[in-house]
TORRONU-241343 format. One record per residue: z negated, x negated, y negated of N, C-alpha, C in turn; residue number from 1. Coordinates in nm, 2 decimals, padded with zeros to 4 digits, always signed. Layout:
      n_z      n_x      n_y     ca_z     ca_x     ca_y      c_z      c_x      c_y   num
        Z        X        Y        Z        X        Y        Z        X        Y   NUM
...
END
This chain:
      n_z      n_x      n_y     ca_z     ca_x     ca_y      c_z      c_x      c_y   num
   -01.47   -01.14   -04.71   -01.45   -01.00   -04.68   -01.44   -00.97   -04.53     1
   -01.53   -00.84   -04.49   -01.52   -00.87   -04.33   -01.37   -00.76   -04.27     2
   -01.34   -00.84   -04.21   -01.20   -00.79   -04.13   -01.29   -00.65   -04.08     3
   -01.23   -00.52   -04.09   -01.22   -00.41   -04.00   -01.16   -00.42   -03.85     4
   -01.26   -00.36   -03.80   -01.23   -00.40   -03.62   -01.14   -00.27   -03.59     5
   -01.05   -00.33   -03.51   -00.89   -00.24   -03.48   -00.98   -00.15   -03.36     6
   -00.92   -00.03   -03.34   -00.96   +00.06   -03.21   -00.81   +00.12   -03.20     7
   -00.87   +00.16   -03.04   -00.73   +00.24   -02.95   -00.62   +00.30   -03.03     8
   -00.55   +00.35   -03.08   -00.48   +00.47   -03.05   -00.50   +00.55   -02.99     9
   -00.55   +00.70   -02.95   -00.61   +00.81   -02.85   -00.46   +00.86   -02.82    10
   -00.43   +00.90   -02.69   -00.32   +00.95   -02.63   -00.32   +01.07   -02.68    11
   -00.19   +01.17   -02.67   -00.23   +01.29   -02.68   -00.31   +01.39   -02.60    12
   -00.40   +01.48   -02.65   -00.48   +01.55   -02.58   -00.60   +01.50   -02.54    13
   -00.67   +01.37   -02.58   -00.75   +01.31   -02.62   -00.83   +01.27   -02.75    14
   -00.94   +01.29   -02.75   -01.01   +01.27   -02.92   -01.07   +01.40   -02.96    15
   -01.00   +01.41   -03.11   -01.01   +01.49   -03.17   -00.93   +01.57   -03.17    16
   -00.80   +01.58   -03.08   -00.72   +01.68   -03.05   -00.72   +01.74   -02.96    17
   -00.80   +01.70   -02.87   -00.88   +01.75   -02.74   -00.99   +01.83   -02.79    18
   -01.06   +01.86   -02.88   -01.17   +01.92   -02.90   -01.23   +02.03   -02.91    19
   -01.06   +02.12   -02.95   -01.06   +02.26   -03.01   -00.99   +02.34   -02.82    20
   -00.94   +02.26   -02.76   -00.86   +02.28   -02.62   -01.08   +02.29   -02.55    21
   -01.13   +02.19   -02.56   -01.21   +02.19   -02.47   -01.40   +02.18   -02.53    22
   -01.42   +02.25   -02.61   -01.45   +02.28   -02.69   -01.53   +02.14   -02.75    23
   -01.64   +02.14   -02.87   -01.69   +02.03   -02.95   -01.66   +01.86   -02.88    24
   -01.60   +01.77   -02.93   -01.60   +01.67   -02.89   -01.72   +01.59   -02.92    25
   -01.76   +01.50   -02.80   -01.88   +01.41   -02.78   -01.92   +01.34   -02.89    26
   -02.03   +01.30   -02.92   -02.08   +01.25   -03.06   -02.01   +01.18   -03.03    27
   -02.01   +01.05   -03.15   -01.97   +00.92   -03.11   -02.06   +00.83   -03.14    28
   -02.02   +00.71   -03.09   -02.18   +00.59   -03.10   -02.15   +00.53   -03.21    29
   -02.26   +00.47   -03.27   -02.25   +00.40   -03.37   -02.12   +00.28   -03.40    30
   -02.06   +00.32   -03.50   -01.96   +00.24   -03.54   -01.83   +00.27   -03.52    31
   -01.80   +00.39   -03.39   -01.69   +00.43   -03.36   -01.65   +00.53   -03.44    32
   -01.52   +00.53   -03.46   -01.44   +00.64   -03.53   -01.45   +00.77   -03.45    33
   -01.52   +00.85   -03.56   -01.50   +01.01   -03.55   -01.41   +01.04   -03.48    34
   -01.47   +01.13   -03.38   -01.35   +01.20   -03.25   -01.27   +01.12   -03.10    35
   -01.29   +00.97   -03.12   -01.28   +00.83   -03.04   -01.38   +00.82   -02.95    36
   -01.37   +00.79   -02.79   -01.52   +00.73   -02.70   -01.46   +00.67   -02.62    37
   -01.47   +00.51   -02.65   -01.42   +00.49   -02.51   -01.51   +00.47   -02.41    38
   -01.39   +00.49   -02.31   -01.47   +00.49   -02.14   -01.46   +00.38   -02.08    39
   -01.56   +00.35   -01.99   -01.64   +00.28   -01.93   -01.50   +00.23   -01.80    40
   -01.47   +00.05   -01.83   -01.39   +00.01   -01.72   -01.39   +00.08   -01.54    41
   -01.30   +00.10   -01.50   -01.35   +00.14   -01.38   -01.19   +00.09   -01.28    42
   -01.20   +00.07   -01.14   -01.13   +00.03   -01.01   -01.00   +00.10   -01.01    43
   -01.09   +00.25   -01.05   -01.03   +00.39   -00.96   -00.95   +00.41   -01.06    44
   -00.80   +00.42   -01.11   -00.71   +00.41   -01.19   -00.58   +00.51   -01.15    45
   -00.58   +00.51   -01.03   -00.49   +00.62   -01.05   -00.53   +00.75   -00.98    46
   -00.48   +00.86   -01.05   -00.56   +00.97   -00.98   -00.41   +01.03   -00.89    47
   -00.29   +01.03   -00.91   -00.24   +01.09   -00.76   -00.05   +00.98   -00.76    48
   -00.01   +01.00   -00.65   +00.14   +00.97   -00.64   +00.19   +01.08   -00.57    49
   +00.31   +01.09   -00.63   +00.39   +01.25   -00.53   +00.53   +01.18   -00.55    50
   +00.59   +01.26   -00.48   +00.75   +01.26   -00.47   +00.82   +01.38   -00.47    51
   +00.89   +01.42   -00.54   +00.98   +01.53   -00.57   +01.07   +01.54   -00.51    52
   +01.19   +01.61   -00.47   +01.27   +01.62   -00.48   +01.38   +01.70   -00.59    53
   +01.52   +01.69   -00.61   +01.57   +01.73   -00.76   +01.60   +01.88   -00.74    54
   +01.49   +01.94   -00.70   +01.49   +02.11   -00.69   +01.35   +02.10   -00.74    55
   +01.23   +01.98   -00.75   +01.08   +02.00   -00.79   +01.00   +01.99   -00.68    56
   +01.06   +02.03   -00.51   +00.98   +02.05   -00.42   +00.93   +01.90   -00.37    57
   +00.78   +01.94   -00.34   +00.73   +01.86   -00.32   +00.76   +01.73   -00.18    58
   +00.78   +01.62   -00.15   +00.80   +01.56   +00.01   +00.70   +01.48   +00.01    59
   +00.62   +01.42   -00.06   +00.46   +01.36   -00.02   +00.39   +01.40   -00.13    60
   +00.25   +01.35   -00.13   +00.18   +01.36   -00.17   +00.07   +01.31   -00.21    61
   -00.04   +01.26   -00.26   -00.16   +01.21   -00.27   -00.27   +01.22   -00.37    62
   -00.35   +01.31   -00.34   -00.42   +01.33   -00.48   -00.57   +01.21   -00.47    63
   -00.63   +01.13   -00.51   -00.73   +01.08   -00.55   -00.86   +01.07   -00.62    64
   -00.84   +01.23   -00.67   -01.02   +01.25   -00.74   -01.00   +01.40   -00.68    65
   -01.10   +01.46   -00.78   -01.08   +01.63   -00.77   -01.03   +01.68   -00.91    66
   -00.94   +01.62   -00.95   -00.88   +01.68   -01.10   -00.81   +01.81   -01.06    67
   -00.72   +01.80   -00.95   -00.69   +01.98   -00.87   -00.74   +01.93   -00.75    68
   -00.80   +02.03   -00.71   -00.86   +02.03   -00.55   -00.80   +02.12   -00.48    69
   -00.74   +02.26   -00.54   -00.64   +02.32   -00.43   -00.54   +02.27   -00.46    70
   -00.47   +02.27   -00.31   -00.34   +02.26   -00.33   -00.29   +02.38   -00.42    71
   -00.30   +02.49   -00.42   -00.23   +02.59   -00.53   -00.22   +02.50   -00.67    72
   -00.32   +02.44   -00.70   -00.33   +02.40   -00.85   -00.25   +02.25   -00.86    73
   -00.25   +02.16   -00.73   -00.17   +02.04   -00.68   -00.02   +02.11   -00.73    74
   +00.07   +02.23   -00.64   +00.18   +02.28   -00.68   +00.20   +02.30   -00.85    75
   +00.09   +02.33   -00.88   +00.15   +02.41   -01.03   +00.16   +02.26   -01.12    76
   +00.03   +02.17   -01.06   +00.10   +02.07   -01.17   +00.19   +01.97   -01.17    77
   +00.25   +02.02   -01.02   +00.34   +01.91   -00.98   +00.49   +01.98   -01.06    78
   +00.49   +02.10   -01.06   +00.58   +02.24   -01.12   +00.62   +02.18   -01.23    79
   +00.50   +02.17   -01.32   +00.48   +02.17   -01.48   +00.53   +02.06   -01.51    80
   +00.49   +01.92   -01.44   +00.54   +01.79   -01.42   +00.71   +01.77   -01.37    81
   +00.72   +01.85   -01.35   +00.88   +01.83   -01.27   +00.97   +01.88   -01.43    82
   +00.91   +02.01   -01.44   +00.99   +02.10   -01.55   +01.01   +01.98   -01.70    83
   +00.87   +01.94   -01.71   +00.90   +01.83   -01.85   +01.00   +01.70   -01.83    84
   +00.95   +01.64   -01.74   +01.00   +01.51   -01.72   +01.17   +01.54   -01.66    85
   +01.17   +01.64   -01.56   +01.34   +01.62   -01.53   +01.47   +01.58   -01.58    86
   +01.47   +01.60   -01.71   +01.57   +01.62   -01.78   +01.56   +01.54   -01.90    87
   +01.47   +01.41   -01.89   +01.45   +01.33   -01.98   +01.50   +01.24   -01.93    88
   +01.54   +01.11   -02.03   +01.54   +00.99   -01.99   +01.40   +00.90   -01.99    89
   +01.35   +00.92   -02.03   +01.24   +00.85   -02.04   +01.16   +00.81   -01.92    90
   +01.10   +00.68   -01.95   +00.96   +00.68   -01.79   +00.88   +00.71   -01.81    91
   +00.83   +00.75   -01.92   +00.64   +00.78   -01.94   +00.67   +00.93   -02.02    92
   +00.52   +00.98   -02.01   +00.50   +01.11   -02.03   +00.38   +01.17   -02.04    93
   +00.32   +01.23   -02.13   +00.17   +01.26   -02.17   +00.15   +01.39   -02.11    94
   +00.08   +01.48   -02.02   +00.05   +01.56   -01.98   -00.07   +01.64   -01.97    95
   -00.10   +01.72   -01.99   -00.25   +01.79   -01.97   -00.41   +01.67   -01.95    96
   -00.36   +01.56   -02.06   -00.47   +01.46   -02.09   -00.46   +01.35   -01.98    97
   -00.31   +01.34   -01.92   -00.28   +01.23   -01.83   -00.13   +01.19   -01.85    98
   -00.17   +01.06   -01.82   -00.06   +00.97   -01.79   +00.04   +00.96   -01.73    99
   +00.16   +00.99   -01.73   +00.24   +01.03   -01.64   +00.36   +00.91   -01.59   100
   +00.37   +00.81   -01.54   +00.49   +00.74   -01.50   +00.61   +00.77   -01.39   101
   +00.69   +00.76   -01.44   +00.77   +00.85   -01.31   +00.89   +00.77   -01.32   102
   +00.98   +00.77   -01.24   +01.17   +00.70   -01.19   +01.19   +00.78   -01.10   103
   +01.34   +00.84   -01.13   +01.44   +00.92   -01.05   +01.56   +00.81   -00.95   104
   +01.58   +00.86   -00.84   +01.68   +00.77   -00.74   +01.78   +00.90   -00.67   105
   +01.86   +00.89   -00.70   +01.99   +01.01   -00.61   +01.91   +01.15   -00.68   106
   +01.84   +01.17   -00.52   +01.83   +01.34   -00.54   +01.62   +01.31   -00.50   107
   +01.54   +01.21   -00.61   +01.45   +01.16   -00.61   +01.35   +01.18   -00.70   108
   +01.27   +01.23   -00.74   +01.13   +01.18   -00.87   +01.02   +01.15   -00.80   109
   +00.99   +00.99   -00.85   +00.90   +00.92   -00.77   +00.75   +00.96   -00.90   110
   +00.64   +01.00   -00.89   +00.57   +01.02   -01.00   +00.41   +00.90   -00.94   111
   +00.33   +00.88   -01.04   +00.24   +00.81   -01.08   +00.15   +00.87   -01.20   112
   +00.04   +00.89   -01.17   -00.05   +00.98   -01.24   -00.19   +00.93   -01.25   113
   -00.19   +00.86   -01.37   -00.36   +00.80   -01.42   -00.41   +00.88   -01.53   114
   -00.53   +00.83   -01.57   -00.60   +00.92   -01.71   -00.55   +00.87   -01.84   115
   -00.58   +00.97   -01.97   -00.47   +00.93   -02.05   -00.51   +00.80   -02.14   116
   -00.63   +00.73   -02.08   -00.66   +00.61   -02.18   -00.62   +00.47   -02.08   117
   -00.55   +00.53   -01.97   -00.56   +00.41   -01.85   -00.42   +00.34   -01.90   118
   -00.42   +00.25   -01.91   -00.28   +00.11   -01.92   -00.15   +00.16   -01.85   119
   -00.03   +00.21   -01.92   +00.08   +00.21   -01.92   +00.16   +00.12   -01.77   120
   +00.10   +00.02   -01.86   +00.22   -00.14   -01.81   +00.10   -00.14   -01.62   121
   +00.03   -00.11   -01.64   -00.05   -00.13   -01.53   +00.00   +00.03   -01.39   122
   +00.05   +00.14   -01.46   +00.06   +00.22   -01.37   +00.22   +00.20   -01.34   123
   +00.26   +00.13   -01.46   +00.44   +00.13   -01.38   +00.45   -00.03   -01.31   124
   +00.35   -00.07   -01.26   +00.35   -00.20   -01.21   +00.34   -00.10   -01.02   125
   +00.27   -00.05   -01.05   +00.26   +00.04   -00.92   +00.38   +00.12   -00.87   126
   +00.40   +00.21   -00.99   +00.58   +00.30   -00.97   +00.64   +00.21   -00.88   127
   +00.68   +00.09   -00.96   +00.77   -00.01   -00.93   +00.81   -00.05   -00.80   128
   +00.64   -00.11   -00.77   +00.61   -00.10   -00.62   +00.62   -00.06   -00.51   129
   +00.62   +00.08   -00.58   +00.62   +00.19   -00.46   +00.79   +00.20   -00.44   130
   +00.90   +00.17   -00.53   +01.00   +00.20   -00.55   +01.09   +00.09   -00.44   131
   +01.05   +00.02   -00.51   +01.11   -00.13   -00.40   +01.04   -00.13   -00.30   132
   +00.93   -00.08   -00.29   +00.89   -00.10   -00.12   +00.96   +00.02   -00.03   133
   +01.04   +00.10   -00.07   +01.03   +00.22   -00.02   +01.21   +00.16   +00.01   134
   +01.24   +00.10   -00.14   +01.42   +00.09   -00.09   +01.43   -00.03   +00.01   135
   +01.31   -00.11   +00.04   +01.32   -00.21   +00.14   +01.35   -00.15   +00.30   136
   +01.22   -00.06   +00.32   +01.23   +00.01   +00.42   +01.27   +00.10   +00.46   137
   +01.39   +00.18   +00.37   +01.50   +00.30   +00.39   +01.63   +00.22   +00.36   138
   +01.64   +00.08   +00.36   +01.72   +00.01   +00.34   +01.82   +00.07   +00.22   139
   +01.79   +00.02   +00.11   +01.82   +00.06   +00.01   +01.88   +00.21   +00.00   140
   +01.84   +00.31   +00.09   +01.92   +00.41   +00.07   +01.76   +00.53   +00.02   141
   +01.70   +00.48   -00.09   +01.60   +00.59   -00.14   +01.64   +00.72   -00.16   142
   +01.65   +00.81   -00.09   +01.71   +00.91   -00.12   +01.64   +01.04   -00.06   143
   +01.65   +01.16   -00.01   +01.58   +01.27   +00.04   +01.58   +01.27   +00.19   144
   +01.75   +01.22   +00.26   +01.75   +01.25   +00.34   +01.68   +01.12   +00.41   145
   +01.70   +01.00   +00.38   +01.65   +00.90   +00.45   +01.47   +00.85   +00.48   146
   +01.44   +00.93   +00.36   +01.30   +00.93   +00.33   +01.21   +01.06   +00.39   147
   +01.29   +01.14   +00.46   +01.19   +01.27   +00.56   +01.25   +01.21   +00.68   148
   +01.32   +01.11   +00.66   +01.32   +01.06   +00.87   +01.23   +00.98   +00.89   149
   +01.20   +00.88   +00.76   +01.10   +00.75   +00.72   +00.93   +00.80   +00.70   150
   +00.90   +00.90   +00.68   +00.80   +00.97   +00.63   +00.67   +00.87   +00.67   151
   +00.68   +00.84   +00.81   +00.52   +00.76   +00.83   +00.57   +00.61   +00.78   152
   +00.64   +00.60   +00.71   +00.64   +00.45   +00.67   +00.61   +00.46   +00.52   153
   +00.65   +00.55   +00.49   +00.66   +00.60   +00.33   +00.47   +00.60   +00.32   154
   +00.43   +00.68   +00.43   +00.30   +00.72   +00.39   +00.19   +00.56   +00.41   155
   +00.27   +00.48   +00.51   +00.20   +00.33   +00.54   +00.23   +00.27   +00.37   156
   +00.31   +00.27   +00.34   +00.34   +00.18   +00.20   +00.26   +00.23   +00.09   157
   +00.24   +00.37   +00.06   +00.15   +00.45   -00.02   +00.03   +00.37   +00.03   158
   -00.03   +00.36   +00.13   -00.19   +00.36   +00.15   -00.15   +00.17   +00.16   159
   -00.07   +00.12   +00.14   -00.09   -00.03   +00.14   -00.12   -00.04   -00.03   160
   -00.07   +00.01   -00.09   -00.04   +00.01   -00.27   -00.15   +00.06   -00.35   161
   -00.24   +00.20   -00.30   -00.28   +00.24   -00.34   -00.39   +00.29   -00.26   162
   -00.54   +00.29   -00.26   -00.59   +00.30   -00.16   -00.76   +00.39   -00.23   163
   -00.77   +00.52   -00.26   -00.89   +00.58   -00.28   -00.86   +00.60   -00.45   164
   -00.77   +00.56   -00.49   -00.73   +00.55   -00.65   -00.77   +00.42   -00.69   165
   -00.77   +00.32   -00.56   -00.77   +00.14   -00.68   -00.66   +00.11   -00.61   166
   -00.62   +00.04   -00.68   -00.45   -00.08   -00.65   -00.49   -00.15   -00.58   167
   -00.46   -00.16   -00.48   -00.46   -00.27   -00.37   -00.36   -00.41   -00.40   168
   -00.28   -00.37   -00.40   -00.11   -00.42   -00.42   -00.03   -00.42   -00.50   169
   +00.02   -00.48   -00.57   +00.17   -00.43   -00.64   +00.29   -00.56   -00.64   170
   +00.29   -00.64   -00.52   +00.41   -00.70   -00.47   +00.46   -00.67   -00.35   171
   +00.59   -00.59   -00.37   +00.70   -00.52   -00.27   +00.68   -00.59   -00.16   172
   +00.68   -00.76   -00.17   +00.74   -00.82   -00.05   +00.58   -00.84   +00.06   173
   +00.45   -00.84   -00.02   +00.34   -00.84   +00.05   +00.33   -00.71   +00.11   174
   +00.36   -00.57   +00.03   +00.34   -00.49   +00.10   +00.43   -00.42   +00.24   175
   +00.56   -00.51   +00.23   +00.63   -00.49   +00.32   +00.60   -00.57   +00.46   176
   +00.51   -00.68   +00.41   +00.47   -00.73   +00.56   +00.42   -00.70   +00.59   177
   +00.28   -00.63   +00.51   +00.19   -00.55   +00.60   +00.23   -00.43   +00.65   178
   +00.30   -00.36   +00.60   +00.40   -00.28   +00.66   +00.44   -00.29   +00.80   179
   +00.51   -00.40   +00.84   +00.58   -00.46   +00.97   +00.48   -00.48   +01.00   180
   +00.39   -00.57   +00.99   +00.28   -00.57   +01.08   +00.19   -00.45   +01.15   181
   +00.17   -00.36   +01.09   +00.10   -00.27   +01.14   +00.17   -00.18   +01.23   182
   +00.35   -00.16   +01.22   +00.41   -00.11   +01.29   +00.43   -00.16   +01.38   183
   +00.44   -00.32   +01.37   +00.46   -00.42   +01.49   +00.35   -00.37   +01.58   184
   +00.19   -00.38   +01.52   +00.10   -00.37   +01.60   +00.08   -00.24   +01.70   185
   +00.16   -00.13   +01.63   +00.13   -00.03   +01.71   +00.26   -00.01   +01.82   186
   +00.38   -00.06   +01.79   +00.48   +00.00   +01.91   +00.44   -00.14   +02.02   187
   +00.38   -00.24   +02.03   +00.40   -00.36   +02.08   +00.20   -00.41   +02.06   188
   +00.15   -00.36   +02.14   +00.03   -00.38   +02.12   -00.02   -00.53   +02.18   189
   -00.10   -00.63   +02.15   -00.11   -00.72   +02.22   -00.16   -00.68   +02.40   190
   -00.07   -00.77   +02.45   -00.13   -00.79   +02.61   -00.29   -00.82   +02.67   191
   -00.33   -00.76   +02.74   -00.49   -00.74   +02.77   -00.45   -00.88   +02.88   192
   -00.56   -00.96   +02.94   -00.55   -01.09   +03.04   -00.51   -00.97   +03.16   193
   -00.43   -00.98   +03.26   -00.49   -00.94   +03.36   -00.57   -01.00   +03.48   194
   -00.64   -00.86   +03.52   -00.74   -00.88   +03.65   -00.69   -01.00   +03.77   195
   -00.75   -01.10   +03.83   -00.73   -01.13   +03.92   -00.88   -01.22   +03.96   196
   -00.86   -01.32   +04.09   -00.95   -01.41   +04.16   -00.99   -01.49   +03.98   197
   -01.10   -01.55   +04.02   -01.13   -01.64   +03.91   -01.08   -01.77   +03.95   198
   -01.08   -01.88   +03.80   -01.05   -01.99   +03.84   -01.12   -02.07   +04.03   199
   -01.09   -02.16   +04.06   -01.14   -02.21   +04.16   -01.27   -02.27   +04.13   200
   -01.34   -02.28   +04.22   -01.49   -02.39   +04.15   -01.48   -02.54   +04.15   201
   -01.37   -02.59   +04.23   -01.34   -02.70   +04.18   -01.18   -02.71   +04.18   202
   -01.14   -02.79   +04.08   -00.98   -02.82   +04.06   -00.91   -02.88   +04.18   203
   -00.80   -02.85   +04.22   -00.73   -02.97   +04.31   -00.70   -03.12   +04.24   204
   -00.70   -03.24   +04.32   -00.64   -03.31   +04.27   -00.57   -03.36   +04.18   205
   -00.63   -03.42   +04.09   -00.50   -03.47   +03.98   -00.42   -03.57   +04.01   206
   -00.29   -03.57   +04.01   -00.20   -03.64   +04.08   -00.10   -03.69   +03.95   207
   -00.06   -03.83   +03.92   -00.03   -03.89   +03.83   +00.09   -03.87   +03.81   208
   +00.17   -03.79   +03.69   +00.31   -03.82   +03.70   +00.33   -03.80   +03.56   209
   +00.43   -03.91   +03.50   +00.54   -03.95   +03.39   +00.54   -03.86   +03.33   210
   +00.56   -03.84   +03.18   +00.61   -03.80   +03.12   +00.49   -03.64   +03.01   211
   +00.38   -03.66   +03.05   +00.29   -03.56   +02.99   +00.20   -03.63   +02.94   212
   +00.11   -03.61   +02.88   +00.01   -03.71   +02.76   -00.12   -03.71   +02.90   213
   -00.14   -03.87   +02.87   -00.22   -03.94   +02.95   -00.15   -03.98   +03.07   214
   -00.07   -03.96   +03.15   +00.03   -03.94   +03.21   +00.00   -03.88   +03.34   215
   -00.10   -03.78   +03.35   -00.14   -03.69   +03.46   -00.09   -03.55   +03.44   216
   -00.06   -03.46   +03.53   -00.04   -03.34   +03.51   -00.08   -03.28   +03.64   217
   -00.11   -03.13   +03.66   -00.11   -03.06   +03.75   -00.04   -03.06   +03.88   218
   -00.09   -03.05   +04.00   +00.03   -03.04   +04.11   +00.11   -02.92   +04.12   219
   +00.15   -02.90   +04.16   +00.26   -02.79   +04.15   +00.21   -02.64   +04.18   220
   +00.15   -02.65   +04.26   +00.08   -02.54   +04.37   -00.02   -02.51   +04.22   221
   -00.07   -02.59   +04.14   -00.17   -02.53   +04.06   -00.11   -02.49   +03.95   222
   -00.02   -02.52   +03.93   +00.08   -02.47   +03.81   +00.17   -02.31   +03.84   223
   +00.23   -02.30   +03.95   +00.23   -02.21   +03.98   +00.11   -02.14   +03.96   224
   +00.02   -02.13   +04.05   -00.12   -02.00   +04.04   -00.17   -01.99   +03.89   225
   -00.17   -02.09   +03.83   -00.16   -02.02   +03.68   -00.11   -01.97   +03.62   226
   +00.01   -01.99   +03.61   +00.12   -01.93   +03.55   +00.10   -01.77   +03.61   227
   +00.11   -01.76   +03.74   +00.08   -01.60   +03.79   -00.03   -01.54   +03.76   228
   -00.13   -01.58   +03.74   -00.29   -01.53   +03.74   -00.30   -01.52   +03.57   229
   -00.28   -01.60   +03.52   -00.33   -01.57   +03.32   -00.17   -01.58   +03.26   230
   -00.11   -01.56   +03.30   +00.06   -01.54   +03.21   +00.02   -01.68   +03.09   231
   +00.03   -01.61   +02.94   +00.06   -01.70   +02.81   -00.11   -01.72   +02.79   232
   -00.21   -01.67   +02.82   -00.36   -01.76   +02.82   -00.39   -01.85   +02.88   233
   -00.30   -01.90   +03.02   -00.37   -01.95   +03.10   -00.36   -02.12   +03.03   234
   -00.52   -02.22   +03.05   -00.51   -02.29   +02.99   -00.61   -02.40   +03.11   235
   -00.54   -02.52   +03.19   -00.64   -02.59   +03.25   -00.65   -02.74   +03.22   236
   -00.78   -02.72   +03.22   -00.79   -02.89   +03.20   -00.77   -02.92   +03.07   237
   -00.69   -02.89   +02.98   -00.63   -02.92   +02.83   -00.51   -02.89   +02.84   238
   -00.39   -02.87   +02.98   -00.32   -02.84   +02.94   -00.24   -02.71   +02.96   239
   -00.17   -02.62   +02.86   -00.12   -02.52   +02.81   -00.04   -02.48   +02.88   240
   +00.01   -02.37   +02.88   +00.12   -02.31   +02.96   +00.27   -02.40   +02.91   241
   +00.29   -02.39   +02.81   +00.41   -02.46   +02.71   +00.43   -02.59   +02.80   242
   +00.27   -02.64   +02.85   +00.31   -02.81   +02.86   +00.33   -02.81   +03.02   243
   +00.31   -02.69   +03.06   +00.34   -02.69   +03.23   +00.46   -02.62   +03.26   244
   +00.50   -02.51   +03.22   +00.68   -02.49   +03.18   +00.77   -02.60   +03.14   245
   +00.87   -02.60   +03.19   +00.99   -02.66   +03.12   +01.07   -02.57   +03.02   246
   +01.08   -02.47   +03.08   +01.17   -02.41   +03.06   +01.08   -02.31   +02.89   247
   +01.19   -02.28   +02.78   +01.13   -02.22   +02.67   +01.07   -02.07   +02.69   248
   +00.94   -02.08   +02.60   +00.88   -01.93   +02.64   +00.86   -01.80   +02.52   249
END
């Protein structure tokens, strides 16, 4: 006897209950169940992340396709989104043919928004992310006021996690390095060499003394003019600023 092959469950507002909302639903291909089509794997998984506050108003944002392209229509479904979900306990939530994951913190609604056939466990792997990266860097205080003083970090963590609607990331602790790094890189830019005379065309004397590998080192006079002329680049002969300092740098 041949086993019947198992298919999806269709979300709500998908299938055959989608059909009469948006008029005849798509044939189906051979073998699929009446009113059923599934779609074609794809990257781009989430279509937006917002943040609420517990009045509904919006404090970030991010939309990812053109599912609303004005913001007027961004507001209404962030509106409509706030009105259902507020007053639930629940994390998930079926919406106008989308997926809705969301978590509340103080005076918070963190939201996540994929299509309604897209993986559950896969968009609250992101929520999550976004949640702990956010209490890392407001030092556990996720809240309204500490997150509009935070705003460009909020917005670095968003685009580390999520980037054009594919996942980039979803470990808190990677995305917090890159985080620091990028902040690192902009208040503290690396040092440019500075300008000066070039090296000499020929070295002074190497003069033998104790205690450095091979047991030659620089004479003094040349150790100085390096150290002034290339700061932490300067490099002669093989040996390193580190190995011509005593002292820690």
């Amino acid at each position: 006897m041949q086993r019947p092959e198992a298919w999806p469950r269709p979300h709500p507002g998908e299938g055959a209950a989608a059909a009469p909302a948006g008029g005849p639903a798509p044939s189906a291909r051979a073998g699929e169940p009446a009113g059923l089509r599934l779609q074609e794997p794809s990257l781009y998984t989430i279509k937006a992340v917002f943040i609420l506050d517990n009045d509904g108003h919006r404090l970030l944002a991010k939309y990812y396709d053109d599912t609303f392209p004005s913001m007027k229509e961004q507001m209404a479904f962030e509106k409509n989104v706030f009105d259902k979900t507020s007053r639930t306990d629940s994390e998930i939530a079926f919406f106008g043919g989308m997926t809705i994951v969301y978590k509340s913190s103080i005076d918070l609604f963190l939201y996540v928004v994929g299509s309604s056939y897209e993986n559950e466990l896969m968009l609250m792997s992101v929520l999550t992310c976004l949640f702990e990266s956010l209490n890392h860097i407001l030092r556990k205080n996720v809240e309204k006021r500490w997150l509009l003083e935070n705003m460009d970090g909020a917005f670095l963590v968003l685009d580390e996690i999520v980037d054009g609607g594919v996942i980039l990331e979803s470990d808190p602790q990677q995305v917090v390095q890159k985080v620091n790094f990028r902040v690192r890189g902009i208040l503290h830019p690396p040092r440019s060499i500075p300008s000066g005379p070039p090296f000499p065309s020929s070295p002074p004397p190497i003069l033998p003394v104790s205690g450095l590998p091979g047991g030659q080192a620089e004479p003094a006079e040349a150790t100085s003019e390096l150290l002034r002329l290339w700061g932490g680049a300067a490099v002669w002969r093989g040996v390193s600023k580190r190995d011509l300092c005593p002292l820690p740098l």
